[in-house]
PDB file with SEQRES, HELIX, SHEET and CRYST1 records, atoms N, CA, C and O in Angstrom:
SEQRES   1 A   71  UNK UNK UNK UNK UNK UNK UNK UNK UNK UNK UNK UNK UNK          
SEQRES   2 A   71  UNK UNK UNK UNK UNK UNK UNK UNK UNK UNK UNK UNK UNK          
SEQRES   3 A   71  UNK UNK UNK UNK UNK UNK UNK UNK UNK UNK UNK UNK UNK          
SEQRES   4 A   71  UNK UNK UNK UNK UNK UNK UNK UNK UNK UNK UNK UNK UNK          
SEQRES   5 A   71  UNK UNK UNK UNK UNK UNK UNK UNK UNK UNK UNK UNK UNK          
SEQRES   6 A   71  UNK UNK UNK UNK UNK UNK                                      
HELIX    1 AA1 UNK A    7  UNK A   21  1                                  15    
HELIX    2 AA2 UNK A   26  UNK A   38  1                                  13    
HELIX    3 AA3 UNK A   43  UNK A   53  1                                  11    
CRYST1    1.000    1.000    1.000  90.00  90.00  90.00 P 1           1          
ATOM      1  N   UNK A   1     -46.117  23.424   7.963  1.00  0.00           N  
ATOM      2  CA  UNK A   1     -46.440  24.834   7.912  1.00  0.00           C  
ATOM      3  C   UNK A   1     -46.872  25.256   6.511  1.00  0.00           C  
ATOM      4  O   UNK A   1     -47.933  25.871   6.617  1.00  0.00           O  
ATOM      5  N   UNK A   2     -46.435  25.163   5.108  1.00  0.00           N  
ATOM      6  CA  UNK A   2     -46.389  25.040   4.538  1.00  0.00           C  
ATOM      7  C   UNK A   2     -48.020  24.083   3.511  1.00  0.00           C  
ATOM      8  O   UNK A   2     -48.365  24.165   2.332  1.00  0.00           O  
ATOM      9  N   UNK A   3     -48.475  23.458   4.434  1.00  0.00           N  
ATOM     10  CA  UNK A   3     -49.258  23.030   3.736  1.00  0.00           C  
ATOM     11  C   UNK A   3     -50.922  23.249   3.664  1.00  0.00           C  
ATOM     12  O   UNK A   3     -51.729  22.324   3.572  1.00  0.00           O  
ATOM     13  N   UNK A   4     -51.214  24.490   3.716  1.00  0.00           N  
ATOM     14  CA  UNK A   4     -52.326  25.269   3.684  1.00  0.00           C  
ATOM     15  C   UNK A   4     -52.514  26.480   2.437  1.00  0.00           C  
ATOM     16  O   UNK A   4     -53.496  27.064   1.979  1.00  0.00           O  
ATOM     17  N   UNK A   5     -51.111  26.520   2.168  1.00  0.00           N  
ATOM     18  CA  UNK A   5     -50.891  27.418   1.031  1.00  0.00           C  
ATOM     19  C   UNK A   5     -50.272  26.883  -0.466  1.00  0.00           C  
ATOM     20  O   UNK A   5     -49.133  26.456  -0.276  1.00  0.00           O  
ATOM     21  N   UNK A   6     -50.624  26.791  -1.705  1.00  0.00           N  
ATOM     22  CA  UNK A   6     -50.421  26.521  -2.732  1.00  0.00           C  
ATOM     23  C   UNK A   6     -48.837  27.239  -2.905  1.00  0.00           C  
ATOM     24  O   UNK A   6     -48.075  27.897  -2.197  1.00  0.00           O  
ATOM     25  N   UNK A   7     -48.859  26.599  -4.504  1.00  0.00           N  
ATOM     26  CA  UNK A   7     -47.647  26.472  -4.864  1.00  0.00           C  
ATOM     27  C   UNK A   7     -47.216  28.023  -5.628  1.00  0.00           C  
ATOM     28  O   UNK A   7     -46.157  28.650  -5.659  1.00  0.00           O  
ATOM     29  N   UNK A   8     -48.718  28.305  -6.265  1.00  0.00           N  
ATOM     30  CA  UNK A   8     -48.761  29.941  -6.466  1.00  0.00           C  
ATOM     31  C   UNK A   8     -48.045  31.015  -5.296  1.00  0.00           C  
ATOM     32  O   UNK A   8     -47.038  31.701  -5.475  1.00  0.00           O  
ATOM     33  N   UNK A   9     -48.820  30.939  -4.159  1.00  0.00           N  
ATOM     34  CA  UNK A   9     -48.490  31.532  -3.397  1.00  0.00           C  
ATOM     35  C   UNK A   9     -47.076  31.609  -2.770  1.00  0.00           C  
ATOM     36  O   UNK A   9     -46.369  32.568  -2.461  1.00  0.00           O  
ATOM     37  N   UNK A  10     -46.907  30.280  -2.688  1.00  0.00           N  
ATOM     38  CA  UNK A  10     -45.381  30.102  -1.984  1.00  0.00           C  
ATOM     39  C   UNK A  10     -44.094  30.916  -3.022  1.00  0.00           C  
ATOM     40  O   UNK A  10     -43.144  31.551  -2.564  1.00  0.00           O  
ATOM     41  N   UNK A  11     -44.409  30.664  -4.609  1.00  0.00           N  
ATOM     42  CA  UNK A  11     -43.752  31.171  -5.376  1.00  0.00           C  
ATOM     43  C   UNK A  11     -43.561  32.507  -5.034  1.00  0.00           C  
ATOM     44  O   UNK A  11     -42.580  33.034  -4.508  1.00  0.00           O  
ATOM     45  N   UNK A  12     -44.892  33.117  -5.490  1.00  0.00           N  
ATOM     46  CA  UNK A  12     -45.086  34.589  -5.302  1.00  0.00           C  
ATOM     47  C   UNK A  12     -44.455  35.179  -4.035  1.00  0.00           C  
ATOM     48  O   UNK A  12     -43.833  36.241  -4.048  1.00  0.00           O  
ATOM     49  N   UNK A  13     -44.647  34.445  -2.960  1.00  0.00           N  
ATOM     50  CA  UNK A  13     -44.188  35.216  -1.617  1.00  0.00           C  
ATOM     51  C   UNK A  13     -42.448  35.206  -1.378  1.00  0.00           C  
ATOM     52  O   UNK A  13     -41.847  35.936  -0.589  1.00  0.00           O  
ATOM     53  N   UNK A  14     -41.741  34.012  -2.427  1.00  0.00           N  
ATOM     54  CA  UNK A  14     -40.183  34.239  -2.494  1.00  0.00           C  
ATOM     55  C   UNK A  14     -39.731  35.081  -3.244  1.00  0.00           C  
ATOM     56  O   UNK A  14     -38.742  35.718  -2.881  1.00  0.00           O  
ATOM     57  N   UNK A  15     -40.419  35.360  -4.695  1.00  0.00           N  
ATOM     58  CA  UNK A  15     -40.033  36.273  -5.334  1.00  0.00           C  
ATOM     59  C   UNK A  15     -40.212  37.416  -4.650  1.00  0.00           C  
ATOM     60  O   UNK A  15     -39.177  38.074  -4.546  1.00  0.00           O  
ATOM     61  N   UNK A  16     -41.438  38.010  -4.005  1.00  0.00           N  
ATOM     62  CA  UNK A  16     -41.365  39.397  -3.764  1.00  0.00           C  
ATOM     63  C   UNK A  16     -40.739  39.490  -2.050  1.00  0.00           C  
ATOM     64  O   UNK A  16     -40.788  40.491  -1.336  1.00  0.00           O  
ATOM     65  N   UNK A  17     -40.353  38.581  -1.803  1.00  0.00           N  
ATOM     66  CA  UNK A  17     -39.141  38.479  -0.186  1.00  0.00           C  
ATOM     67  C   UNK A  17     -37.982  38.857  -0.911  1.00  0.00           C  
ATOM     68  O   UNK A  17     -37.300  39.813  -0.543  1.00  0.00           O  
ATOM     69  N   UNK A  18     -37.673  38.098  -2.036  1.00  0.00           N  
ATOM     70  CA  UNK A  18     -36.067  38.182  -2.466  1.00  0.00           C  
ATOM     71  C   UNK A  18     -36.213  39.537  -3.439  1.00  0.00           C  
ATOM     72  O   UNK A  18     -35.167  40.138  -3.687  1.00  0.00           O  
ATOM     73  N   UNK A  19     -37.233  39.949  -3.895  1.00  0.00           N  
ATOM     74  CA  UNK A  19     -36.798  41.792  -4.579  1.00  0.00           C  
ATOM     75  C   UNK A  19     -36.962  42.587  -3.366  1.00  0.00           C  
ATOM     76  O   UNK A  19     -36.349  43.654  -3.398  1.00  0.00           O  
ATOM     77  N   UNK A  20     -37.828  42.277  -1.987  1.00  0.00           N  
ATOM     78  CA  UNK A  20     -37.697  43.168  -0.890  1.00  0.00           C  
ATOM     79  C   UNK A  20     -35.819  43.146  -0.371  1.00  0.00           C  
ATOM     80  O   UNK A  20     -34.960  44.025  -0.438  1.00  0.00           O  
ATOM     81  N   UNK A  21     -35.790  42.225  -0.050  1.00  0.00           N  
ATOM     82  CA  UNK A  21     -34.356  41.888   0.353  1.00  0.00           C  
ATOM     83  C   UNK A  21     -33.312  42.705  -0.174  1.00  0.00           C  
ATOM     84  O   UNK A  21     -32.424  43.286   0.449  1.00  0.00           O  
ATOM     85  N   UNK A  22     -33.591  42.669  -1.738  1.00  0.00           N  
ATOM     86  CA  UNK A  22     -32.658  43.408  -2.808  1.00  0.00           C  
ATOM     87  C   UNK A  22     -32.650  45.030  -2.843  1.00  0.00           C  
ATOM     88  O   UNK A  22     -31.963  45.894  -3.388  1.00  0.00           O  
ATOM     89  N   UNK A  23     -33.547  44.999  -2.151  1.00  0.00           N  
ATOM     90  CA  UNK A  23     -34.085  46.418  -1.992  1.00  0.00           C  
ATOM     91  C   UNK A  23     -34.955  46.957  -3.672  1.00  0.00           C  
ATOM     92  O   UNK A  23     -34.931  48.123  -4.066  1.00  0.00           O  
ATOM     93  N   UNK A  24     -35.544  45.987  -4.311  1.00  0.00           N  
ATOM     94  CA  UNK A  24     -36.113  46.108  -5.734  1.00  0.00           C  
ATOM     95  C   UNK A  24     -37.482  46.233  -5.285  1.00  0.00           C  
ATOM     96  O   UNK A  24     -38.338  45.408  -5.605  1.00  0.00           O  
ATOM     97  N   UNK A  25     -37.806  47.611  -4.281  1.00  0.00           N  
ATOM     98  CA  UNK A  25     -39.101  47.805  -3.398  1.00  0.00           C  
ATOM     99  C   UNK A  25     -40.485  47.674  -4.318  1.00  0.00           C  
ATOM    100  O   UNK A  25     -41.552  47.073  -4.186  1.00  0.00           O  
ATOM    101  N   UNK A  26     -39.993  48.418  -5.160  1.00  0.00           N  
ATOM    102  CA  UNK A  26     -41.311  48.599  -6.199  1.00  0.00           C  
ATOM    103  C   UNK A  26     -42.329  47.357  -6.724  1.00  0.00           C  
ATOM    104  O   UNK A  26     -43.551  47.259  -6.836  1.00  0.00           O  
ATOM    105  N   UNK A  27     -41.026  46.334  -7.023  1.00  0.00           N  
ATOM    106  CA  UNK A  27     -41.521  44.946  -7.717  1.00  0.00           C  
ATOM    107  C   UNK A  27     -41.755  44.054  -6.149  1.00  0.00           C  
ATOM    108  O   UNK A  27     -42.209  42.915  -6.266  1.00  0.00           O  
ATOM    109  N   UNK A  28     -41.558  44.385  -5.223  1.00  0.00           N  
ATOM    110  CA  UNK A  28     -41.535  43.499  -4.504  1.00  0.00           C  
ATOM    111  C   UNK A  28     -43.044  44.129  -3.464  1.00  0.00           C  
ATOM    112  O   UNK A  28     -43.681  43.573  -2.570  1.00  0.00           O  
ATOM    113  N   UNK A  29     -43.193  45.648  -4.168  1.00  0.00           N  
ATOM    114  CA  UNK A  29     -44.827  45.737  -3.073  1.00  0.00           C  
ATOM    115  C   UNK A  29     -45.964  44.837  -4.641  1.00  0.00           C  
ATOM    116  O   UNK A  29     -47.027  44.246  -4.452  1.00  0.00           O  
ATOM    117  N   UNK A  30     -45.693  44.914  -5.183  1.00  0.00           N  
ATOM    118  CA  UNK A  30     -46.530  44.143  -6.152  1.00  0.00           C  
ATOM    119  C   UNK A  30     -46.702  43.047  -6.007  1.00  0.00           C  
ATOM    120  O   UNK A  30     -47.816  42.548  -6.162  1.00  0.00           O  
ATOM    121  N   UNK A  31     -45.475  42.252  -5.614  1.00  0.00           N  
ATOM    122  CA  UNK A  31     -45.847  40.599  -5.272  1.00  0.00           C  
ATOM    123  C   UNK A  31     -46.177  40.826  -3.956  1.00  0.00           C  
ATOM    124  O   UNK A  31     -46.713  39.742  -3.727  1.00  0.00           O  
ATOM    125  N   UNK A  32     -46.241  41.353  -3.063  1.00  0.00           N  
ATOM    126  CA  UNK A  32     -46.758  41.064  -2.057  1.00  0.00           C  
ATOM    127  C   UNK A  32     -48.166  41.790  -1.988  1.00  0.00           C  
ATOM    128  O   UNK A  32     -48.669  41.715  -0.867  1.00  0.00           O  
ATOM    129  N   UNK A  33     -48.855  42.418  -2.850  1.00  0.00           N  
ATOM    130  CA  UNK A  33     -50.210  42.988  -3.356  1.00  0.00           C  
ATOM    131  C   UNK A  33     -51.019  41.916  -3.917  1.00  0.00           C  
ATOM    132  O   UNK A  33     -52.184  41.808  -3.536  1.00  0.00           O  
ATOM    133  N   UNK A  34     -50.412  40.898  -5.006  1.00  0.00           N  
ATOM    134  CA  UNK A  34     -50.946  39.665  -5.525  1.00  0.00           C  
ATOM    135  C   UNK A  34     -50.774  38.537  -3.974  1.00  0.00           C  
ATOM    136  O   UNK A  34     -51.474  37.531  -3.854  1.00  0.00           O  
ATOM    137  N   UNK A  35     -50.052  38.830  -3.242  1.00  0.00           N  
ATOM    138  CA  UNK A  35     -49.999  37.724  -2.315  1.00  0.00           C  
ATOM    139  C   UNK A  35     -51.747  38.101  -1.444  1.00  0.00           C  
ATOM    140  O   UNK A  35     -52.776  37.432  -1.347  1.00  0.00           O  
ATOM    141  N   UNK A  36     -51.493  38.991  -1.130  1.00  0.00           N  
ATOM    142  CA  UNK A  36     -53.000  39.471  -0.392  1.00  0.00           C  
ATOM    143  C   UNK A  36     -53.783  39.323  -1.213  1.00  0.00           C  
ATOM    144  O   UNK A  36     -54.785  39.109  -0.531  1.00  0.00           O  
ATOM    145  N   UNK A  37     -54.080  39.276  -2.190  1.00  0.00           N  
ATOM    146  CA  UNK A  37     -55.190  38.694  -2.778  1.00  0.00           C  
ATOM    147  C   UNK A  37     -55.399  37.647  -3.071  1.00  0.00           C  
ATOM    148  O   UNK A  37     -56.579  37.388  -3.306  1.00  0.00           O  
ATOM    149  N   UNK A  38     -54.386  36.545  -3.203  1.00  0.00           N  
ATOM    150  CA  UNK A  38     -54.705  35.529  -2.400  1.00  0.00           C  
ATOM    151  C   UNK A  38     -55.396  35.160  -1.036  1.00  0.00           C  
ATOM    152  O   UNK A  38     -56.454  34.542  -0.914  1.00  0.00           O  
ATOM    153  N   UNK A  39     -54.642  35.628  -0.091  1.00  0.00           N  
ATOM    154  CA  UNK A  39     -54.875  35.672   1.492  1.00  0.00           C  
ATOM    155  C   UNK A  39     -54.963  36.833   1.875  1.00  0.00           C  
ATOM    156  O   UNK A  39     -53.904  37.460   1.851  1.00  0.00           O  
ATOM    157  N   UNK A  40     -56.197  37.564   2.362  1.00  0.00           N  
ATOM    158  CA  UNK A  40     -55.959  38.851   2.671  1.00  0.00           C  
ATOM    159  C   UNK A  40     -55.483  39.376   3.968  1.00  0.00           C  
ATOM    160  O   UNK A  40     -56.173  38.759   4.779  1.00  0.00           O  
ATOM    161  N   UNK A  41     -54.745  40.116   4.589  1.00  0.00           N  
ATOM    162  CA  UNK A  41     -54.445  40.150   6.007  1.00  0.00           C  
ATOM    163  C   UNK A  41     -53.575  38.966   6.221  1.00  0.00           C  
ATOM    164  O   UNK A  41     -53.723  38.132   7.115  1.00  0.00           O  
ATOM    165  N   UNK A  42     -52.454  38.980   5.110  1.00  0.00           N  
ATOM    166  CA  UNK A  42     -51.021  38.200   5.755  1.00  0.00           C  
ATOM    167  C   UNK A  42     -50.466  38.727   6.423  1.00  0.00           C  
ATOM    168  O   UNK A  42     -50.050  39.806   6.001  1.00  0.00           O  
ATOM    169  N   UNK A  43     -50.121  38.369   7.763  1.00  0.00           N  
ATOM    170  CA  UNK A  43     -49.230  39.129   8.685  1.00  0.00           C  
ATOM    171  C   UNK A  43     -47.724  39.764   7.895  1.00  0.00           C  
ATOM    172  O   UNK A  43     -47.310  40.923   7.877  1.00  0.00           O  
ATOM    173  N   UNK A  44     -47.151  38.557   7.302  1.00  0.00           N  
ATOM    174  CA  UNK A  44     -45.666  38.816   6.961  1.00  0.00           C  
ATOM    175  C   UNK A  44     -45.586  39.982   5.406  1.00  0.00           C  
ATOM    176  O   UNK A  44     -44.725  40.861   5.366  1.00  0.00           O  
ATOM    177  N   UNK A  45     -46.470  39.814   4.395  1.00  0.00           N  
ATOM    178  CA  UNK A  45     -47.049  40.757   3.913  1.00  0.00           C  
ATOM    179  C   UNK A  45     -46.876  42.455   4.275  1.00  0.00           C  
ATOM    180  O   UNK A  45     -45.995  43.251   3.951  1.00  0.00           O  
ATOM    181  N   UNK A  46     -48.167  42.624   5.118  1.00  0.00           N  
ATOM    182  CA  UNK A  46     -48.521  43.662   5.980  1.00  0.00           C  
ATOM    183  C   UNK A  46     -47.474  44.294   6.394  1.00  0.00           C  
ATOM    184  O   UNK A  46     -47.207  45.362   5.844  1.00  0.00           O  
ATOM    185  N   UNK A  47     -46.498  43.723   7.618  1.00  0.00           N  
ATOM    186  CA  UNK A  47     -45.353  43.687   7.360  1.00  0.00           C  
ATOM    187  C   UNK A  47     -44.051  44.476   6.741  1.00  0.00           C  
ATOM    188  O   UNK A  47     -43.415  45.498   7.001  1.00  0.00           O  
ATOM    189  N   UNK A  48     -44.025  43.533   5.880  1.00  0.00           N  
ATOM    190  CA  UNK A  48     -42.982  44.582   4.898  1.00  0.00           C  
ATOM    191  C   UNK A  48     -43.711  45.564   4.124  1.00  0.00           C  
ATOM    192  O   UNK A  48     -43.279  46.687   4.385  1.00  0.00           O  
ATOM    193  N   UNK A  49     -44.571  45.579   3.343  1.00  0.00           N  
ATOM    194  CA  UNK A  49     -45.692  46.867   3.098  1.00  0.00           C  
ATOM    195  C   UNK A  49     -45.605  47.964   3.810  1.00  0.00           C  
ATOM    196  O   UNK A  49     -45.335  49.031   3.259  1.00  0.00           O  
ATOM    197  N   UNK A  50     -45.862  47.857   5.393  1.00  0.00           N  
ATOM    198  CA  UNK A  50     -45.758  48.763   6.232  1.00  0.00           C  
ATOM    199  C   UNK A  50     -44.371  49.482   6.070  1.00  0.00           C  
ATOM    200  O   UNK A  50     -44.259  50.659   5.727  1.00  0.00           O  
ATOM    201  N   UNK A  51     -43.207  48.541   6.390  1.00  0.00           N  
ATOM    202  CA  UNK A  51     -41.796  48.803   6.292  1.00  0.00           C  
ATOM    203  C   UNK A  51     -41.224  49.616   5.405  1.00  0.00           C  
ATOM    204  O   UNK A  51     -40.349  50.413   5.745  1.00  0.00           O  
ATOM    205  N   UNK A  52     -41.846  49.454   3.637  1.00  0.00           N  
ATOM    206  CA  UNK A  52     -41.312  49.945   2.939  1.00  0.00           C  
ATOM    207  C   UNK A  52     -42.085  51.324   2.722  1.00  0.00           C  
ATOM    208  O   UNK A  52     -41.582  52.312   2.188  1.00  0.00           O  
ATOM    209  N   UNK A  53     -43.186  51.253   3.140  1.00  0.00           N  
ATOM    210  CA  UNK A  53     -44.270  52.734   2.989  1.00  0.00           C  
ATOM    211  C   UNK A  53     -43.329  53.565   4.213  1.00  0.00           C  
ATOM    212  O   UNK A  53     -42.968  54.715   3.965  1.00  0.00           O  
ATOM    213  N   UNK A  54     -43.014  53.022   5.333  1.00  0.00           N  
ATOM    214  CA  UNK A  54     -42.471  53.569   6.244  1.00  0.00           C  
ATOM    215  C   UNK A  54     -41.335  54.465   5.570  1.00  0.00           C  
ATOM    216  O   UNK A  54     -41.021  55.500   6.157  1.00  0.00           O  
ATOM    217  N   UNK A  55     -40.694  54.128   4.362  1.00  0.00           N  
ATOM    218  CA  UNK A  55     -39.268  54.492   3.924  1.00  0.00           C  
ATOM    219  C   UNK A  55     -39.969  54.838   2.597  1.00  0.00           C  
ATOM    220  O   UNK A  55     -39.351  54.384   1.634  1.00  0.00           O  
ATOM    221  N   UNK A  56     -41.186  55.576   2.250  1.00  0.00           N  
ATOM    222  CA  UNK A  56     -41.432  56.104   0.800  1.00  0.00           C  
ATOM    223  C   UNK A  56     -40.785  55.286   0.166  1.00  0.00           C  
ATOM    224  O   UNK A  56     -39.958  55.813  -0.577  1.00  0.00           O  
ATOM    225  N   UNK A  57     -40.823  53.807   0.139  1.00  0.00           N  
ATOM    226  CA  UNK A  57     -40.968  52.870  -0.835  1.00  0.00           C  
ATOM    227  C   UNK A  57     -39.237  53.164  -1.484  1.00  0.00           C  
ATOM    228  O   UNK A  57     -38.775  53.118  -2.624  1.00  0.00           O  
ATOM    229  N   UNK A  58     -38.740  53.414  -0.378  1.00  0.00           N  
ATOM    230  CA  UNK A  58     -36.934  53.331  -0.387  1.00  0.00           C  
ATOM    231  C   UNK A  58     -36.018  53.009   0.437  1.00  0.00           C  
ATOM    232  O   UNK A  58     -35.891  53.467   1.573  1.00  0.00           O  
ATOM    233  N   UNK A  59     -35.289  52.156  -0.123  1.00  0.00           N  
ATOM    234  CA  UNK A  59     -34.928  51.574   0.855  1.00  0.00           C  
ATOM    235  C   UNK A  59     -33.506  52.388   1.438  1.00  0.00           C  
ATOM    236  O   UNK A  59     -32.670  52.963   0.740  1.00  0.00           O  
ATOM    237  N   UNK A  60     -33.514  52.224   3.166  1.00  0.00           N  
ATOM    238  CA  UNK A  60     -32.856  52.981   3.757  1.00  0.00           C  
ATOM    239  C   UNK A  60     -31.120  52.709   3.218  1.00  0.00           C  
ATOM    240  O   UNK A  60     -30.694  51.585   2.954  1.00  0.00           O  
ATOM    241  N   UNK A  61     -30.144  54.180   3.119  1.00  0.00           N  
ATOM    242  CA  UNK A  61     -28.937  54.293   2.782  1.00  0.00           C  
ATOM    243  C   UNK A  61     -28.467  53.020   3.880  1.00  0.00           C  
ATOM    244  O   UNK A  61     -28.874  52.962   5.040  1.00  0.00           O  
ATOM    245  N   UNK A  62     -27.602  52.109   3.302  1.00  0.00           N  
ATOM    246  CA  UNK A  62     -27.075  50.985   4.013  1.00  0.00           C  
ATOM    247  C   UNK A  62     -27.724  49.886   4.104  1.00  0.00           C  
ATOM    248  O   UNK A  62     -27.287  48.950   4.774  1.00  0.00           O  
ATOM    249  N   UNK A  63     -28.857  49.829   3.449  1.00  0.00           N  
ATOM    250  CA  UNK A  63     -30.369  48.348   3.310  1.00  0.00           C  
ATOM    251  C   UNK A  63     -29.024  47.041   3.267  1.00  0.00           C  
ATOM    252  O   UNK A  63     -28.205  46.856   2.366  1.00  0.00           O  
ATOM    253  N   UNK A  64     -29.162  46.386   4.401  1.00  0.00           N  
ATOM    254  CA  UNK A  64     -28.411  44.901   4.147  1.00  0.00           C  
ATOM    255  C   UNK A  64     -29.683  44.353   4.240  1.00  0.00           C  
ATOM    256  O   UNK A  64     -29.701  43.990   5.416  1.00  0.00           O  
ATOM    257  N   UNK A  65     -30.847  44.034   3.723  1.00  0.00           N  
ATOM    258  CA  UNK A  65     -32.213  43.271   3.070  1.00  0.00           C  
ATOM    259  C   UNK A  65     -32.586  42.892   4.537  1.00  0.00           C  
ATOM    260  O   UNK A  65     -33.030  41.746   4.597  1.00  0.00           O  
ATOM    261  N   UNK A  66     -32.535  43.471   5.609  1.00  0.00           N  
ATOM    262  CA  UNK A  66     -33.610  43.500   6.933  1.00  0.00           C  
ATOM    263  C   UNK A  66     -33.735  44.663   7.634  1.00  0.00           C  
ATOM    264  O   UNK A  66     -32.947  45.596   7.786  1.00  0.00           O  
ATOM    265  N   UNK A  67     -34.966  44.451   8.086  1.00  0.00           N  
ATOM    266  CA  UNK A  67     -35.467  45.605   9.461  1.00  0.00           C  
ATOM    267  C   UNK A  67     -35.002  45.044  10.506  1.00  0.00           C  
ATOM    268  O   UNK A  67     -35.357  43.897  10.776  1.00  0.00           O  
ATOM    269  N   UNK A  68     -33.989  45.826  11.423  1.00  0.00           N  
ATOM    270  CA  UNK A  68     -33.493  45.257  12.894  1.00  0.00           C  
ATOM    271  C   UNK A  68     -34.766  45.568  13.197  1.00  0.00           C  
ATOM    272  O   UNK A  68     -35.532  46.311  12.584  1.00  0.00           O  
ATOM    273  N   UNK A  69     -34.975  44.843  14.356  1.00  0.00           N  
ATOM    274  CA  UNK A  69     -36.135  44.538  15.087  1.00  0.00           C  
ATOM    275  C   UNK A  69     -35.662  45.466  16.481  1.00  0.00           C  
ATOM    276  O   UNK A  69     -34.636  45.643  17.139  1.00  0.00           O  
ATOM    277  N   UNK A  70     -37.334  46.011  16.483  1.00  0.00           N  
ATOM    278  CA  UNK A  70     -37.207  46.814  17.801  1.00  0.00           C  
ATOM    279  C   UNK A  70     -37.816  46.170  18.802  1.00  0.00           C  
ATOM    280  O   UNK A  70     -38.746  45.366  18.762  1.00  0.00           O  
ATOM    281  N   UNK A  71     -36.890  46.819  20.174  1.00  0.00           N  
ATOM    282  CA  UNK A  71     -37.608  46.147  21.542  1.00  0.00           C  
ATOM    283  C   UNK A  71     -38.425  46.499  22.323  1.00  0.00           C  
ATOM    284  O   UNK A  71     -38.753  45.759  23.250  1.00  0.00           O  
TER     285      UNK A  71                                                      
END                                                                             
């Protein structure tokens, strides 16, 4: 899975997973801004982008570093 995407990218996309996670929204829409410009139209990207614009780029009172998934 893994092997279509460089080592840049893979970096970039843990760091700004693990400041999303942390709820460190700000630094983490930035790495995922440099990730799309790498690849534009990353699903997983897009994604949390959406998620955190969804929440004015704050993360919701109680953030345990995921979106429950709706059905």
């Amino acid at each position: 899975m893994r092997l279509p995407f460089g080592k840049k990218f893979l970096k970039t996309y843990e760091t700004a997973f693990n400041d999303y996670v942390k709820g460190n929204w700000e630094s983490a829409q930035k790495g995922f801004d440099l990730m799309l410009e790498m690849k534009p139209n990353d699903g997983p990207c897009l994604r949390h982008i959406n998620h955190m614009k969804e929440n004015n780029m704050t993360p919701p009172i109680g953030w345990e570093g995921h979106k429950p998934f709706d059905e």
